[in-house]
N, C-alpha and C positions, 0 to 999 in steps of 0.2 A: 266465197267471202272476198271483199273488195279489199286489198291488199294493206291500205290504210288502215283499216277497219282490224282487217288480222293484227298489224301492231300495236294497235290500243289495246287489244284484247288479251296480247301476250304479255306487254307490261304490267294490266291488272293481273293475269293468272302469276304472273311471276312475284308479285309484291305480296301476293299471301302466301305465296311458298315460302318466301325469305323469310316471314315474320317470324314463323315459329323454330326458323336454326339461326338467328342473329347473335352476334358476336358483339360482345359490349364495344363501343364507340372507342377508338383510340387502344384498344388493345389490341398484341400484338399476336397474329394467327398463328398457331403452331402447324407444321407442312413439314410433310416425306415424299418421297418418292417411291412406288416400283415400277422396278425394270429400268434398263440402261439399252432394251435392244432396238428403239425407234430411232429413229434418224435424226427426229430434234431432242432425245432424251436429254444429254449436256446441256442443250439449250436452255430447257426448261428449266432444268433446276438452276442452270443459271443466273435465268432471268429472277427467282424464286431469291436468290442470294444477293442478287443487285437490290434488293428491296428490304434491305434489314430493317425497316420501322413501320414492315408493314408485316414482316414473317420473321418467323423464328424457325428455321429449317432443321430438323432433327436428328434426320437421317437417311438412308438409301436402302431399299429394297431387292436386291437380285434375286434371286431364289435357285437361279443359273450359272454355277460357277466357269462356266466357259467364259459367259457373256462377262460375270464382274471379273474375272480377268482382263479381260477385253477392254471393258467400259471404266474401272475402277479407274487406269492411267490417269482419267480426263482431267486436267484441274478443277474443271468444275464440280466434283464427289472430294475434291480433297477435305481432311480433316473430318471427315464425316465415316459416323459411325454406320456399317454396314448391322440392318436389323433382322429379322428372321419377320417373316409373316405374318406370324399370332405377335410377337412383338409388338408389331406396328400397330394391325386392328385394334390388338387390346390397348395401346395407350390411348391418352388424351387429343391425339393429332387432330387437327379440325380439317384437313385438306389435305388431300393424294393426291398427285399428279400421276396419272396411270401412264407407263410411258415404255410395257410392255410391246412386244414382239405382236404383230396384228392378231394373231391365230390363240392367243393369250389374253386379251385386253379385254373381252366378254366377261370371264369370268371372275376375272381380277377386280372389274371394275363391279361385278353384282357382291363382290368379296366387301367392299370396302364400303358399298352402299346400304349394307344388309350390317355392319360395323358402325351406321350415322356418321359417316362420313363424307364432305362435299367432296367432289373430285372434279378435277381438271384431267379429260378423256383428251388424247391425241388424235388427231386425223386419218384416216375414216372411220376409226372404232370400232369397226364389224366385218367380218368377210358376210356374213348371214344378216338378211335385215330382219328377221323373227330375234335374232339376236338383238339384235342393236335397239329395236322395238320395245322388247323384256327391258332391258337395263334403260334405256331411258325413259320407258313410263313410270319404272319402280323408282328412280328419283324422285320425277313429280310424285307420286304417290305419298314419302316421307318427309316430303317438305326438304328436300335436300336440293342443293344447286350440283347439276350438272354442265359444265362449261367444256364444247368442244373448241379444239385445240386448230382454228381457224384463222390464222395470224392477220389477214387480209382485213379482216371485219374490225380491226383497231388499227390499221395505218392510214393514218391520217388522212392523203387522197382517197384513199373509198369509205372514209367520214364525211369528206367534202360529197363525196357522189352522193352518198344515202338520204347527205341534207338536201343536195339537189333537187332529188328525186321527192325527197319528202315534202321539201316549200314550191312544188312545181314549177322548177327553174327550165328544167327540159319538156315541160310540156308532156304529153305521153309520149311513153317509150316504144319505138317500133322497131329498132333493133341494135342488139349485141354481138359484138366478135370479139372472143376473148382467144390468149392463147399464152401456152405455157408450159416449157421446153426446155432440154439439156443434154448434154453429148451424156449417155451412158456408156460407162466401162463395163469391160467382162462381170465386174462380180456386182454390179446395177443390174446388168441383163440379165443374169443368172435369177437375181431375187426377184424381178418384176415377171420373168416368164413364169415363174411359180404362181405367180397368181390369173383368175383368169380376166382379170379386165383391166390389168398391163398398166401405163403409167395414168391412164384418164382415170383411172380408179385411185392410184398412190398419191397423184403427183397434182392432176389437174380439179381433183375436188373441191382446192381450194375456189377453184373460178365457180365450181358449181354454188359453191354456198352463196358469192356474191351473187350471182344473178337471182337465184330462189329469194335472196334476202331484198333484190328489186320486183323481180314477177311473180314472186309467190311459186307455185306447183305447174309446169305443163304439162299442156292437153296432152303431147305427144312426145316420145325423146324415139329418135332414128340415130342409132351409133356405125360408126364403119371404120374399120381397119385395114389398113395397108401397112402391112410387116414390111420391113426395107430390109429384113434378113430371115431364114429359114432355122434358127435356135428355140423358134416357142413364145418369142416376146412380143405379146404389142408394142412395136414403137412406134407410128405413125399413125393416132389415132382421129379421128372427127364425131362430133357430136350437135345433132340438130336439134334444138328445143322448139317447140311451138305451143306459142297462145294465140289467145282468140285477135288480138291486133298487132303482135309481137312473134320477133324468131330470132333466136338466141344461137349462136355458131360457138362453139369450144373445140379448140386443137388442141393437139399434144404429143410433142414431137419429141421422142428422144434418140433422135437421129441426128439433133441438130448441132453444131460444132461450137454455136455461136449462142446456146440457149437463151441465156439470161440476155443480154440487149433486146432478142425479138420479143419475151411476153411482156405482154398488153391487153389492155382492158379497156375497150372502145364504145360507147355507149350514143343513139342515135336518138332524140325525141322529138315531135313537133314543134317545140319551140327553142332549141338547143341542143348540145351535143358535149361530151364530157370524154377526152381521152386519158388515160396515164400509162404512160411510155418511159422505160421499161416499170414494172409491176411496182414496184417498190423505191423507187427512186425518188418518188415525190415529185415527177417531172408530170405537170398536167396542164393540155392545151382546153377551156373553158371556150366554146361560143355562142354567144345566148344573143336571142331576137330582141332581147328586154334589157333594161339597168336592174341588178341584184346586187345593189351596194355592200360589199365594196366593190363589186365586178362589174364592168362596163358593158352595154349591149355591144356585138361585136365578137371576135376573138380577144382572149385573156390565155397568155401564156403565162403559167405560175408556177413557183417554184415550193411547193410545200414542205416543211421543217418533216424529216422524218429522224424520231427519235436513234440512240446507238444501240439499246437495245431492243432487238427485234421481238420479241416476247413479251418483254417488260410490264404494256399495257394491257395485257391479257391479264396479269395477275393482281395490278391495279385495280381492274373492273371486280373482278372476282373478289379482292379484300374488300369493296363496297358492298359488292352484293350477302357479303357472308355478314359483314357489321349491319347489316340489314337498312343503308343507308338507301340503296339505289337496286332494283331490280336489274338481272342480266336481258338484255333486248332479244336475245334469240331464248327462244320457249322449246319444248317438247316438242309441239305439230309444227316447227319450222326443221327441225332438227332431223324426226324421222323422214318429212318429204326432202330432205336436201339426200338423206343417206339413200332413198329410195331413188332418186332423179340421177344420183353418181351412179349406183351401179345399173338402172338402164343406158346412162351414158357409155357407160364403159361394155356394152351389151351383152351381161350378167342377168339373168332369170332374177326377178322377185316376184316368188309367189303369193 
């Protein structure tokens, strides 16, 4: 399917999903959390509390008294009543953020789905993609929104990119080098050698999604690992994507001292080219063969507003899509070929 084509297709599939869990217009969504053991958990519910007129947050999940020791500290759980599991399901809550320990998040999140419950899933949702598979078709199936936890796909440069791409500013795309990186410490390395497809799996999926959300599915992923230490961890990973006129490059370096400045997200097409240096800075160099008013043919270096809170617009999107105002743009069959394409990347077996 012609990749344009796929996004009209998932807007319609997605507008009759919403219809039948829509949230009356201007009321305010009730939202918990579980779990406090992901890495943007705080985050999350932060972002969730920055937005008192869109949510009324209720309470926190742990189920793990190690972790809510651990996690409870955070300001962002302050004042917040810690709730038990049948608790949560059983109330009124319209939205979970499942923000669960990766090896937990399957289940948690078929918990809350099998409860009519929308959920907001963290990144990458699954170690198993027969897992990941289950729980995200049985959303569609309930007419429930499921929204993974892909920060990139709402900051604003790779809005700019997607409309690029979408009003053929670039022309076709022939290739991508993305890459996305950070000095890991002992107890980083420790938790990423537990798993087996290391930081390209945790860390760089997020770059997976954007490209899948530009090229759709490729023909081909060839993953390669170079350990720069002998404890068990990928840290020095590479991934090649290929389509039938396109070749997609993703690093992932957690070797690197200097992470955050190097990731970037560099896009080549026949009529123009689109960088944003580092990932989230808003920093984007535009060169196009043509005038895209307000952008000049030529080089356009721009400086794009990128909101304070990093989350924030994820939960925005999601208050629309549950008020049944606006469908979520990423579907079902975007969602399991991105989770399928991460862990070939990360060169993980998917049977």
């Amino acid at each position: 399917m012609h990749r344009r084509q796929f996004l009209s297709t998932t807007a319609l599939a997605l507008a009759g999903a919403g219809a039948a869990a829509a949230q009356p217009a201007g009321a305010r969504i009730s939202a918990a959390q579980i779990g406090t053991g992901h890495s943007h958990a705080s985050g999350k519910m932060q972002a969730m509390r920055n937005l008192p007129d869109l949510y009324q947050v209720t309470g926190i999940c742990e189920p793990d008294d190690a972790l809510w020791q651990r996690g409870s500290k955070n300001k962002a759980y302050a004042d917040l009543p810690r709730l038990s599991l049948d608790q949560l399901l059983s109330s009124d809550v319209k939205l979970i953020a499942v923000e669960t320990l990766l090896e937990d998040a399957p289940a948690m999140t078929i918990r809350c789905l099998e409860a009519g419950k929308h959920v907001h899933l963290d990144k990458p949702g699954a170690l198993s993609h027969a897992d990941f598979r289950k729980l995200r078709m049985l959303s569609q199936e309930k007419g429930l929104h499921l929204q993974m936890g892909y920060m990139l796909r709402y900051n604003p440069a790779f809005q700019l990119l997607f409309q690029a791409h979408r009003e053929g500013w670039l022309g076709k795309i022939t290739s991508i080098d993305a890459a996305m990186g950070k000095l890991a410490e002992a107890g980083l390395r420790k938790e990423l050698a537990s798993l087996p497809g290391g930081g390209m799996f945790e860390l760089a999926c997020h770059l997976t999604d954007a490209v899948v959300t530009l090229l759709g599915k490729p023909q081909a992923v060839h993953s390669f690992s170079t350990p720069t230490r002998d404890d068990g961890m990928k840290d020095n990973q590479l991934a090649v994507l290929s389509y039938p006129q396109a070749t997609a490059t993703l690093r992932c370096n957690h070797a690197d001292p200097f992470g955050s400045p190097h990731r970037a997200f560099h896009v080549i097409g026949t009529k123009g080219s689109m960088e944003i240096s580092p990932l989230e800075s808003g920093n984007v160099i535009l060169s196009l063969t043509e005038d895209h008013p307000p952008h000049r043919k030529g080089r356009n270096t721009l400086k794009v507003e990128v909101p304070k809170g990093r989350y924030d617009a994820e939960f925005i999107d999601m208050a629309k899509a549950i008020r049944g105002e606006k469908p979520l743009a990423w579907d079902a069959m975007h969602d399991i070929v991105v989770h399928e394409t991460i862990l070939r990347s990360s060169g993980m077996d998917v049977p």
